[in-house]
TORTOR-956302 format. One record per residue (C-alpha): x, y, z; residue number from 1. Coordinates in nm, 3 decimals, always signed. Each point is the difference from the previous one (the first is absolute). Layout:
N
<<X Y Z> NUM>
...
//
This chain:
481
<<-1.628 +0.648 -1.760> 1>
<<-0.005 -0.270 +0.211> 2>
<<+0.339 -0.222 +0.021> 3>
<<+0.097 -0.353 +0.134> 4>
<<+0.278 +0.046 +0.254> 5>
<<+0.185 -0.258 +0.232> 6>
<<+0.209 +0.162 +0.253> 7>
<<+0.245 -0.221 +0.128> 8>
<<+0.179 -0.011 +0.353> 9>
<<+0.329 -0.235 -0.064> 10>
<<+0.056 -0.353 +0.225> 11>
<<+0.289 +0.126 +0.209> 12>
<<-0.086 -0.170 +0.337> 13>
<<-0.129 -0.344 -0.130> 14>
<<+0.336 -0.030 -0.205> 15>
<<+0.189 -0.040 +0.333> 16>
<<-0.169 -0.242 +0.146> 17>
<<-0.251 +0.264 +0.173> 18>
<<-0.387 -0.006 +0.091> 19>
<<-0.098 +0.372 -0.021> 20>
<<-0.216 +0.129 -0.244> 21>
<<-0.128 +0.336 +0.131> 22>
<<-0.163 +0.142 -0.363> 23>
<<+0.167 +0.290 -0.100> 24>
<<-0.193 +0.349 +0.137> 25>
<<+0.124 +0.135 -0.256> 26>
<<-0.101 -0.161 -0.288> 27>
<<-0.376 -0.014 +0.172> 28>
<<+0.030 +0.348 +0.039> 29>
<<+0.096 +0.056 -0.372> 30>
<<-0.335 -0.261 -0.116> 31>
<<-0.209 +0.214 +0.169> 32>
<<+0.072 +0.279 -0.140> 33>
<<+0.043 -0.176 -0.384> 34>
<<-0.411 -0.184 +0.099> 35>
<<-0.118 +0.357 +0.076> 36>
<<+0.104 +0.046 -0.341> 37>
<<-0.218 -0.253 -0.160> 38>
<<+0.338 -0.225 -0.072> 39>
<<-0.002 -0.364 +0.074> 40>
<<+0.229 -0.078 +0.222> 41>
<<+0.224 -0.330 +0.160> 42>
<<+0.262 -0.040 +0.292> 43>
<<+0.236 -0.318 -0.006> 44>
<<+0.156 +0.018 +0.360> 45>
<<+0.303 -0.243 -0.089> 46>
<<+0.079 -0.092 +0.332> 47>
<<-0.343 -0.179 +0.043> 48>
<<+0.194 -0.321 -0.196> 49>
<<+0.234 -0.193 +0.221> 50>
<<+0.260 -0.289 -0.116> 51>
<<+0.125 -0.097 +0.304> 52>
<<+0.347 +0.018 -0.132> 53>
<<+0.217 +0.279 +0.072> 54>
<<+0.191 +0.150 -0.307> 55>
<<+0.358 +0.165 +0.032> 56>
<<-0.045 +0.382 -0.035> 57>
<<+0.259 -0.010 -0.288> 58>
<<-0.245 -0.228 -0.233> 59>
<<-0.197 +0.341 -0.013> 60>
<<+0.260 +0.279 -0.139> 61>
<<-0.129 +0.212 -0.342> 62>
<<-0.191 -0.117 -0.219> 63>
<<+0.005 -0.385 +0.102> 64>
<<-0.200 -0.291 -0.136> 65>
<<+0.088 -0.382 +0.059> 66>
<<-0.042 -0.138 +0.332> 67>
<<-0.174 +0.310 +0.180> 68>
<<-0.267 -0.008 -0.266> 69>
<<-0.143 -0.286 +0.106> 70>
<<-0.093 +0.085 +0.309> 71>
<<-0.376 -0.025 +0.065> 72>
<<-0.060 +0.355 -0.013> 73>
<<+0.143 +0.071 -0.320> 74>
<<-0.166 -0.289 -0.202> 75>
<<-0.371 +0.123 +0.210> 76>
<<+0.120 +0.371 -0.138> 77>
<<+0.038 -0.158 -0.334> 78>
<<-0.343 -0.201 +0.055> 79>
<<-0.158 +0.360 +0.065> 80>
<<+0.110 +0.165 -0.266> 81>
<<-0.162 -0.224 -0.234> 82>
<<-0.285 +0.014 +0.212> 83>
<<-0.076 +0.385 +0.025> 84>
<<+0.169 +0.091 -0.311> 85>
<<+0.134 +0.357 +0.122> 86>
<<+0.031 +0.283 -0.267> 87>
<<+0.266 +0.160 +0.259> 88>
<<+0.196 -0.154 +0.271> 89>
<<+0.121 +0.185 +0.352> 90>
<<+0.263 -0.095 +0.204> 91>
<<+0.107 +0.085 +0.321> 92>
<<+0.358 -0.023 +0.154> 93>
<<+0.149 +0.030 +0.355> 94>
<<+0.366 -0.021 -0.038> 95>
<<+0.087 -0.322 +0.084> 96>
<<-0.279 -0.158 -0.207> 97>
<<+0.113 +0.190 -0.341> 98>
<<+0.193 -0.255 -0.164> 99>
<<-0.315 -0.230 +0.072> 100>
<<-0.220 +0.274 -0.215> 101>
<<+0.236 -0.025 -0.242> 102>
<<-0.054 -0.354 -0.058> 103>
<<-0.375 +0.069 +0.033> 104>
<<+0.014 +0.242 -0.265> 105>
<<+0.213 -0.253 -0.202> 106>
<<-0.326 -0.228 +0.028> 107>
<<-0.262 +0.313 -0.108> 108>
<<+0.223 -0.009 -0.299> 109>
<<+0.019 -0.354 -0.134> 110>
<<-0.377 -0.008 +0.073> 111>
<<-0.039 +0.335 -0.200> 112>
<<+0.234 +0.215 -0.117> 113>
<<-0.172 +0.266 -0.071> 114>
<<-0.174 +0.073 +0.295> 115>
<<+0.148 +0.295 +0.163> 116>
<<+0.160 -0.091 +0.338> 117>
<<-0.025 +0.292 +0.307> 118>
<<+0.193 -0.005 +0.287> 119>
<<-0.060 +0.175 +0.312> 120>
<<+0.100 -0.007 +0.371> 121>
<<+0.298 +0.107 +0.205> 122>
<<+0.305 -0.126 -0.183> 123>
<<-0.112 +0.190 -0.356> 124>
<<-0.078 +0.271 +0.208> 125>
<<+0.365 -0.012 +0.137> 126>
<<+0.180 -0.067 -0.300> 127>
<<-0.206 +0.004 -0.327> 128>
<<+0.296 +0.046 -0.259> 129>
<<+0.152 -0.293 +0.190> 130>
<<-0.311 -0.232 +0.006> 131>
<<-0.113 +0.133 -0.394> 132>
<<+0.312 -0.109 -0.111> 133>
<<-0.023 -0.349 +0.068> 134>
<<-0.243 +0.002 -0.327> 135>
<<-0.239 -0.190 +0.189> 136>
<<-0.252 +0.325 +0.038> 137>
<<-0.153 +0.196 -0.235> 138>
<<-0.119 +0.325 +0.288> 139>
<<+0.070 -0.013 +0.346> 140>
<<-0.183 +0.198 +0.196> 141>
<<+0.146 +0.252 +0.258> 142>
<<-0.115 +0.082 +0.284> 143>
<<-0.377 -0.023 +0.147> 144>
<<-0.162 -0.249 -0.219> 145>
<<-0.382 +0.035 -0.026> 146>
<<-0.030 +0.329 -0.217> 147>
<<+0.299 -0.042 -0.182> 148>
<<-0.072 -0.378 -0.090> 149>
<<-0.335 +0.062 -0.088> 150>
<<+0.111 +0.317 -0.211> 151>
<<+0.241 -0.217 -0.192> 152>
<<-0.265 -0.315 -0.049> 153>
<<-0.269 +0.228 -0.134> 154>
<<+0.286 +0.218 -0.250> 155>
<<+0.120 -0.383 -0.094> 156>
<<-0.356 -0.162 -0.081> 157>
<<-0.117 +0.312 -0.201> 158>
<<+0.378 +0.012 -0.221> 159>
<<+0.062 +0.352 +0.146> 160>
<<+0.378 +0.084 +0.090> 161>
<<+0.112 -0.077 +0.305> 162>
<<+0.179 +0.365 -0.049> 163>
<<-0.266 +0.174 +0.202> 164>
<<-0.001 -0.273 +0.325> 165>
<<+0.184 +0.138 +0.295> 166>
<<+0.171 -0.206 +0.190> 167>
<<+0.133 -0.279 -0.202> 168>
<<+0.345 -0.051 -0.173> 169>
<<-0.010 -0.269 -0.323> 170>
<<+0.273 -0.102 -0.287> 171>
<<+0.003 +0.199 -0.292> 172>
<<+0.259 -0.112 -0.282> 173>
<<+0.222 -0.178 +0.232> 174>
<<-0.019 +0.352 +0.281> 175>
<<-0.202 -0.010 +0.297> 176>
<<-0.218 +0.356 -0.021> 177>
<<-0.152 +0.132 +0.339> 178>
<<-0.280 +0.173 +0.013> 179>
<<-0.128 +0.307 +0.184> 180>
<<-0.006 -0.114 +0.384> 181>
<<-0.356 -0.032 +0.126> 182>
<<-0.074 +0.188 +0.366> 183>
<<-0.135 -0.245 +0.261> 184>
<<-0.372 -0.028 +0.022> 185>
<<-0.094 +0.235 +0.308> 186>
<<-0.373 -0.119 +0.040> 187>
<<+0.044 -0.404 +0.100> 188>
<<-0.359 +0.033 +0.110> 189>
<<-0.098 +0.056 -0.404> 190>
<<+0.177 -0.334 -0.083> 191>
<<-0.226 -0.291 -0.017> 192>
<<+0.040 -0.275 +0.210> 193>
<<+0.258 -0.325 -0.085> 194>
<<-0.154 -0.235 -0.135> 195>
<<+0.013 -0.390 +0.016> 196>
<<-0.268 -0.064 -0.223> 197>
<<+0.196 -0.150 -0.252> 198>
<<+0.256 -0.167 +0.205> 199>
<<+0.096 -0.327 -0.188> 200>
<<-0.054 -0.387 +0.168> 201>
<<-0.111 +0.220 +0.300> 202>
<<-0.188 -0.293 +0.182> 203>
<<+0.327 -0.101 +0.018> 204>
<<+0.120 +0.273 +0.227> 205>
<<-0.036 +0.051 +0.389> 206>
<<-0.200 +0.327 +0.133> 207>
<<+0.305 +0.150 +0.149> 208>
<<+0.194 +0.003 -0.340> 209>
<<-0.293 +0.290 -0.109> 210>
<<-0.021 +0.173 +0.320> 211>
<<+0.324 +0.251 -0.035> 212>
<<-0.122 +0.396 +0.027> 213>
<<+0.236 +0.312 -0.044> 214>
<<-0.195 +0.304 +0.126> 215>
<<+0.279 +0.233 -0.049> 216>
<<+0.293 +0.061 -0.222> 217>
<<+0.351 +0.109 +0.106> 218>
<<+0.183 +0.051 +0.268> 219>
<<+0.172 +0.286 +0.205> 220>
<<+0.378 -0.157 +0.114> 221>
<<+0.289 +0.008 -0.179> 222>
<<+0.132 -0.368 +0.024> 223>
<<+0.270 -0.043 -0.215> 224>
<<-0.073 -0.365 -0.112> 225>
<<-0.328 +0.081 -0.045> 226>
<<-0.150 +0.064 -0.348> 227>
<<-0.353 +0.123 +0.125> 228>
<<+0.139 +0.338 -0.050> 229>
<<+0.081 -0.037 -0.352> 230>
<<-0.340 -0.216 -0.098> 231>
<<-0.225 +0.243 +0.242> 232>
<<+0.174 +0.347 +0.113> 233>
<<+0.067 +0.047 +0.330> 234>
<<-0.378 +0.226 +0.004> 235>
<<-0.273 -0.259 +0.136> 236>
<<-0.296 -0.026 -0.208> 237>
<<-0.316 -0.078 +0.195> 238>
<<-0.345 -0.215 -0.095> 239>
<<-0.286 +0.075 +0.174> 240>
<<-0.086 -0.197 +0.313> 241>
<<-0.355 -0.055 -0.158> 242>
<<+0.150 -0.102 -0.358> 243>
<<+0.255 -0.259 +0.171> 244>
<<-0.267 -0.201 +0.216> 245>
<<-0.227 +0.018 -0.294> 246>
<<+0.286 -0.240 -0.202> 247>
<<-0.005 -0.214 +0.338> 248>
<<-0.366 +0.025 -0.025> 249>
<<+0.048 -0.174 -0.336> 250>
<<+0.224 -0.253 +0.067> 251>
<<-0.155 -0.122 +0.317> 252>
<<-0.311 -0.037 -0.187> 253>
<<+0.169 -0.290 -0.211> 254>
<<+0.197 -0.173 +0.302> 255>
<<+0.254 +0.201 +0.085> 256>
<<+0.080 +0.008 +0.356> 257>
<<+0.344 +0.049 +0.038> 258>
<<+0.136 +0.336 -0.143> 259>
<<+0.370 +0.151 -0.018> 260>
<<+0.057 +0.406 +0.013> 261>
<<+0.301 +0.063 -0.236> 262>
<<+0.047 +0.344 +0.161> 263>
<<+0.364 +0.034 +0.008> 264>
<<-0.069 +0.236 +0.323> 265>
<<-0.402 -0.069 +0.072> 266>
<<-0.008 +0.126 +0.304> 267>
<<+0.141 +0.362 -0.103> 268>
<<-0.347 +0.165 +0.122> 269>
<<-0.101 -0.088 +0.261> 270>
<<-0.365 +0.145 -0.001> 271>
<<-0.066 -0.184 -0.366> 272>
<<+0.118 -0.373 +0.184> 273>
<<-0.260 +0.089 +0.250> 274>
<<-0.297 +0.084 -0.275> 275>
<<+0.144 -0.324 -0.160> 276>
<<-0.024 -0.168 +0.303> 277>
<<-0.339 +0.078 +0.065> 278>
<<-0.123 -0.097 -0.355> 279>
<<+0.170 -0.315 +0.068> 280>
<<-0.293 -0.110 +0.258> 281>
<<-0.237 -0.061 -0.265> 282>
<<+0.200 -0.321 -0.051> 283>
<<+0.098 -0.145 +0.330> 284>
<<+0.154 -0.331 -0.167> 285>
<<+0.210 +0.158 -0.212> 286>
<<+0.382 +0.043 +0.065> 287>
<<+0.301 +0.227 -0.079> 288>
<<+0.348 +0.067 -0.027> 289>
<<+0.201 +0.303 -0.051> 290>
<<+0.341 +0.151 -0.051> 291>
<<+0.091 +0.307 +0.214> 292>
<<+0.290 +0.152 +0.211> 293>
<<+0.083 +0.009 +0.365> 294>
<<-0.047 +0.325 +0.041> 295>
<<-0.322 +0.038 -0.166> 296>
<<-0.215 -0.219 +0.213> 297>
<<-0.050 -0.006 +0.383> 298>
<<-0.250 -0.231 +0.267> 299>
<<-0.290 +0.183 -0.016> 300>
<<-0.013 -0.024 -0.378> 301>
<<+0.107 -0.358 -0.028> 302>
<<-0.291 -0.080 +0.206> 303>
<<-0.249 +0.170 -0.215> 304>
<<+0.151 -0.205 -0.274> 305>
<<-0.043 -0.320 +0.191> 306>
<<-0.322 +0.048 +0.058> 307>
<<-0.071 +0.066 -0.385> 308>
<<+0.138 -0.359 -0.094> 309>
<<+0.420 +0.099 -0.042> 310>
<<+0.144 -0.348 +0.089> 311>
<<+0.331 +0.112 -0.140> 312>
<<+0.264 +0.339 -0.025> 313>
<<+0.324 +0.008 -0.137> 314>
<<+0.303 +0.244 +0.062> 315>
<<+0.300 +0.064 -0.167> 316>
<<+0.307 -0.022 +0.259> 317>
<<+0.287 -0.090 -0.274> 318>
<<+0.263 +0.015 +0.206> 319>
<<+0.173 -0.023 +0.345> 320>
<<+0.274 +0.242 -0.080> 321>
<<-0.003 +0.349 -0.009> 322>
<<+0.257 +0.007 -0.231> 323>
<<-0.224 -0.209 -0.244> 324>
<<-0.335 +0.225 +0.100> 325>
<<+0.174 +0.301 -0.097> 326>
<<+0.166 -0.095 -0.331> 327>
<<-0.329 -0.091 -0.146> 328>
<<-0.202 +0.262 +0.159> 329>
<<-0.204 -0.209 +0.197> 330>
<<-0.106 +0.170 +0.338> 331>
<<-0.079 -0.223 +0.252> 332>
<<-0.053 +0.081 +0.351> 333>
<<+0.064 -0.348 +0.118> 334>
<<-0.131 +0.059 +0.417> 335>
<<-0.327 +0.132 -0.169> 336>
<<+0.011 -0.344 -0.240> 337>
<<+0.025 -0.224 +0.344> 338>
<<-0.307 +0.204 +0.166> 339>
<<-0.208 -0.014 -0.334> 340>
<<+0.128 -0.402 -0.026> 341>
<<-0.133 -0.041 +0.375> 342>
<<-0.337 +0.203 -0.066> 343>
<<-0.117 -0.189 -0.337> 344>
<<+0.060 -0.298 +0.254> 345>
<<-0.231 +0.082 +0.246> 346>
<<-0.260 +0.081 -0.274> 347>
<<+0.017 -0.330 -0.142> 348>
<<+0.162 +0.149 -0.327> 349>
<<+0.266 -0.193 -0.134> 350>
<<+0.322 +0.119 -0.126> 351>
<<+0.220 -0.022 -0.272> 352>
<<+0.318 +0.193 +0.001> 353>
<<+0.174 -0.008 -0.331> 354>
<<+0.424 +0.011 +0.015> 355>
<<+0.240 +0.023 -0.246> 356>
<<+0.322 -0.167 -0.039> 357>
<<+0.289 +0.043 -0.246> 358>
<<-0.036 +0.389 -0.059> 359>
<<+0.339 +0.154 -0.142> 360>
<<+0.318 +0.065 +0.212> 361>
<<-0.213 -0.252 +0.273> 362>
<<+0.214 -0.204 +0.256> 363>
<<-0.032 -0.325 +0.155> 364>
<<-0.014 +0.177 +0.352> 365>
<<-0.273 +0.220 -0.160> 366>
<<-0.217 -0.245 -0.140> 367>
<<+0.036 -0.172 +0.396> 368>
<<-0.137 +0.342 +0.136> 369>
<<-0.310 -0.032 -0.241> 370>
<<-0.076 -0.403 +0.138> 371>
<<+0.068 +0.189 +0.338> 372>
<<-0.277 +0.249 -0.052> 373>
<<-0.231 -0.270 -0.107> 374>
<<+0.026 -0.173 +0.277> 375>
<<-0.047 +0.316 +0.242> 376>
<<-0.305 +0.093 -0.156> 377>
<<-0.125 -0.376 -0.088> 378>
<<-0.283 +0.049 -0.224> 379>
<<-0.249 -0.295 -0.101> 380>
<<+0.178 -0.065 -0.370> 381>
<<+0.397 +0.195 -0.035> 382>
<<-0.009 +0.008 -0.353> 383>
<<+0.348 +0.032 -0.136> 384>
<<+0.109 +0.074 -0.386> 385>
<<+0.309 +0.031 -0.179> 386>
<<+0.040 +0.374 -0.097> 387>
<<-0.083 +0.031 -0.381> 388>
<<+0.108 +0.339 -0.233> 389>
<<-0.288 +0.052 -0.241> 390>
<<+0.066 +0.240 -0.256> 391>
<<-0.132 +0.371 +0.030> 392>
<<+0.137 -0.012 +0.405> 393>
<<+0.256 +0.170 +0.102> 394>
<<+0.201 -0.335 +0.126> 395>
<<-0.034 -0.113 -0.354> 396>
<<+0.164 +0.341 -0.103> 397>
<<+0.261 -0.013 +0.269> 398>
<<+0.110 -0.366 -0.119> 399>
<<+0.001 +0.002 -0.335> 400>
<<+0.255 +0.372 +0.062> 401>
<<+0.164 -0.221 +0.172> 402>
<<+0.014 -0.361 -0.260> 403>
<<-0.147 -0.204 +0.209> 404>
<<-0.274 -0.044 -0.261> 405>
<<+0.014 -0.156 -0.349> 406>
<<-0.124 +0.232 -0.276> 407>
<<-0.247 -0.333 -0.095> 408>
<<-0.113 -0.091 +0.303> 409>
<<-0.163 -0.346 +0.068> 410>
<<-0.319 +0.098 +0.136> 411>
<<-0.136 -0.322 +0.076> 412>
<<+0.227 +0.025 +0.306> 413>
<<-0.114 +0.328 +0.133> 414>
<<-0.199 -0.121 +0.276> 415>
<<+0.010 +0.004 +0.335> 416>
<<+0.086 -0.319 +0.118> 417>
<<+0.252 -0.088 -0.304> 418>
<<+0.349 -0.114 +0.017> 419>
<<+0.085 +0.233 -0.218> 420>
<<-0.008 +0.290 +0.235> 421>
<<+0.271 +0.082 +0.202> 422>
<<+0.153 +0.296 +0.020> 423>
<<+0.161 +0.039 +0.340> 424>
<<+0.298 -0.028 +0.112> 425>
<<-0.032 -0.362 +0.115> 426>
<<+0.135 -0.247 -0.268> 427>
<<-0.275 -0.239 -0.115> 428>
<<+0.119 -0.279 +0.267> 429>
<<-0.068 +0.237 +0.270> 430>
<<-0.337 +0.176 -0.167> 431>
<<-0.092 -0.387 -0.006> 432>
<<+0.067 -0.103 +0.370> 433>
<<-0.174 +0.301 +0.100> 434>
<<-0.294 -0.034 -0.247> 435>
<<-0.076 -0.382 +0.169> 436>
<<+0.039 +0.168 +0.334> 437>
<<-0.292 +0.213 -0.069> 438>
<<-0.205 -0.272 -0.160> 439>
<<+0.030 -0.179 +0.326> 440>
<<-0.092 +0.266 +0.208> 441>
<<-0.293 +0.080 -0.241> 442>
<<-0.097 -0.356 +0.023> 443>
<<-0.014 -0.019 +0.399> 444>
<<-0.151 +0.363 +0.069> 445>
<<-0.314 -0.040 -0.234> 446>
<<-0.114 -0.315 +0.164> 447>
<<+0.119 +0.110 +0.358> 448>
<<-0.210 +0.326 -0.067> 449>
<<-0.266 -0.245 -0.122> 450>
<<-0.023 -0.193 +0.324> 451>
<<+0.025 +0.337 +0.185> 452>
<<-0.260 +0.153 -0.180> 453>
<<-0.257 -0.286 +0.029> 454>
<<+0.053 -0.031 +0.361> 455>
<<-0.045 +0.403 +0.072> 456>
<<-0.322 +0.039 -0.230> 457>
<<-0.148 -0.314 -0.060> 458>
<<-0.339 +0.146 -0.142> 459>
<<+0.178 +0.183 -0.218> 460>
<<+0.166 -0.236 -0.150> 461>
<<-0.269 -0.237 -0.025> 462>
<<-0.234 +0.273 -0.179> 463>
<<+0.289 +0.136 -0.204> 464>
<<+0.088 -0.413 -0.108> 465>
<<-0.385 -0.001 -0.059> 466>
<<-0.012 +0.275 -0.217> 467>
<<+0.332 -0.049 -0.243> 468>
<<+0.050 -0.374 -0.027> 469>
<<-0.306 -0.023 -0.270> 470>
<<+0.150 +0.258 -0.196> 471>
<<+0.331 -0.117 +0.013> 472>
<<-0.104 -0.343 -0.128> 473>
<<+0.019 -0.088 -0.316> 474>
<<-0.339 -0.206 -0.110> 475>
<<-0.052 -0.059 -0.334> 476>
<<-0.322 +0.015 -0.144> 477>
<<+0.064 -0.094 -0.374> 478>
<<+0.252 -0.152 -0.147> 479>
<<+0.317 +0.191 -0.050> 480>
<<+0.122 -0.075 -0.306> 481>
//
């Protein structure tokens, strides 16, 4: 039976003031799945609609409505609801964007309140009695998303119970009931490909906000901020060379140039980067980026990667202190870091090297040590962030044992570059003198390293500009309403 469904990524990024509107993977993955299955599906991407204001993260807490709601995204979400007319809604949630699909479910409601309301992602995953209970949700879904969506739509279109779904918790007389857990899908090969096909006001979007690829789930280290363990395992799941450049295949047939590897650790095998690197030839202006570790990528492999259109890798560093490192299981060997730094230099590769700042028990000569380290190993774009517990890690764990966490959090600060977060031991004054210390150094090392970079390869970086300014420019081609 085939159903009307809009699934529905939140505006999180637009509401501060923010141009990034990368559609959800997710959700695409979930459509593709759901138009395999004869369903008719939509995908609002709500940070697509930008204000221009900037709204205070408290006007977004619970269950809002007032000023927030009339924010350009929610009145288009309310505009596509009456256009599409959706027998069942999704919704997915990162943390910090919850109380926003809250107030998007609060708008699914008014526009029809019967229409059952679905939400998915990592937050319910995290905390689905927590999320469930905020009445805003009639299922949230647990877990992996595309079977156990698609199992739920189909049970809800037909009037079956949603009893026999795996993988879903819902309200039942006031409880929340969970369901037997459903095992993570071992064959990502047999999963169709994400789908965009029914992306809404998608003129509207640039070709970089579609190009985002995951060709393998989970990862193998035990960082304790780090929720990837939780969502994932720590037992890497692996697509198929062949199956992943088939989806790039796709996308570069409608524009895409410009593609993002959401690997937490992509270059774990070596020999698969190389197969991946040689598919990559078939499209010599295409560009990536990927996420890996210093230890798991050396010259002679960053070359090959070059050469197959990586512009772009980024490392996780965290910390200059050993102290810090160790606490939250982080290894880091940090003279390897400044020879892989160096190498991806010589290859034309830039860097990003992601720190943290604020983790727990932290001090201000600490945090110094980390700016230190950045400096040493000077990559292209030091990318620092305010340490943020997510529930489900073990620092969440350790800090609510400890009080430092209300029992109803305010999730809408639970990001990484909030005010909010601070739990060192520097007072706020301090955290705050320190915090503008980095954002000057951040400022002056990404457009030294932008100068240094277009003086050491200049072909490079006139191929590379050639390549990813079109698809990072936004050029509307209908009117956006």
């Amino acid at each position: 039976m085939q159903v009307r469904i809009l699934l529905v990524d939140p505006p999180w990024y637009t509401l501060q003031g923010v141009n990034a509107a990368t559609v959800s993977l997710g959700l695409a993955a979930v459509a593709g799945v759901l138009e395999v299955r004869d369903h008719e599906v939509s995908i609002f991407n709500g940070d697509l609609y930008v204000s221009g204001e900037r709204r205070r993260e408290s006007t977004l807490t619970g269950n809002a409505v007032g000023p927030a709601v009339e924010h350009p995204a929610y009145q288009r979400l309310r505009e596509v609801l009456r256009e599409t007319r959706p027998e069942a809604v999704g919704i997915t949630s990162m943390t910090a964007e919850f109380p926003s699909a809250c107030v998007a479910a609060g708008i699914v409601r008014e526009e029809d309140a019967a229409v059952p309301i679905v939400v998915g992602g990592v937050h319910p995953t995290l905390v689905p009695e927590e999320v469930l209970s905020q009445r805003c949700f009639d299922y949230a879904v647990i877990g992996e998303g595309e079977e156990t969506a698609t199992a739920l739509f189909n049970v809800l279109a037909s009037g079956g119970n949603p009893e026999s779904v795996t993988g879903i918790a819902y309200l039942c007389k006031e409880a929340v009931v969970h369901n037997a857990k459903r095992p993570l899908i071992q064959d990502l090969d047999a999963l169709p490909l994400p789908s965009y096909r029914g992306l809404i006001d998608r003129q509207a979007h640039i070709p970089a906000e579609l190009g985002g690829v995951i060709s393998s789930r989970g990862c193998p280290y035990p960082c304790r901020y780090c929720a990837s363990k939780v969502l994932w395992t720590r037992r890497v799941r692996f697509r198929s060379v062949q199956r992943v450049l088939e989806e790039i295949t796709g996308l570069y047939r409608d524009g895409v140039r410009l593609f993002r590897l959401h690997d937490d650790t992509f270059t774990l095998r070596p020999e698969r980067v190389n197969d991946f690197c040689d598919g990559m030839q078939a499209f010599p202006d295409a560009r990536w980026s990927c996420d890996t570790r210093v230890d798991l990528l050396d010259e002679a492999l960053a070359r090959r990667m070059r050469a197959a259109g990586c512009y772009q890798v980024n490392v996780g560093i965290e910390s200059g202190s050993e102290r810090i490192r160790a606490m939250v299981a982080k290894k880091v060997d940090v003279a390897r870091a400044e020879k892989l730094v160096r190498a991806l230099k010589r290859c034309g590769i830039k860097v990003t090297a992601y720190f943290m700042a604020g983790f727990p028990t932290e001090t201000g000569p600490e945090l110094d040590e980390t700016l230190a380290l950045a400096r040493v190993l000077s990559p292209d774009t030091p990318l620092f962030s305010v340490f943020t517990p997510y529930p489900g890690t073990e620092l969440w764990d350790v800090l609510r044992r400890e009080g430092k966490l209300p029992e109803q959090p305010d999730y809408s600060t639970f990001h990484h570059h909030s005010a909010a977060m601070n739990f060192s031991a520097m007072d706020e004054a301090e955290f705050s003198e320190q915090m503008q210390a980095v954002g000057t150094y951040e400022t002056k090392q990404r457009r030294a390293a932008t100068l240094r970079y277009l003086l050491r390869h200049p072909l490079r970086f006139a191929t590379d500009r050639r390549v990813m300014r079109p698809q990072l420019t936004r050029c509307f081609s209908g009117e956006l309403r």
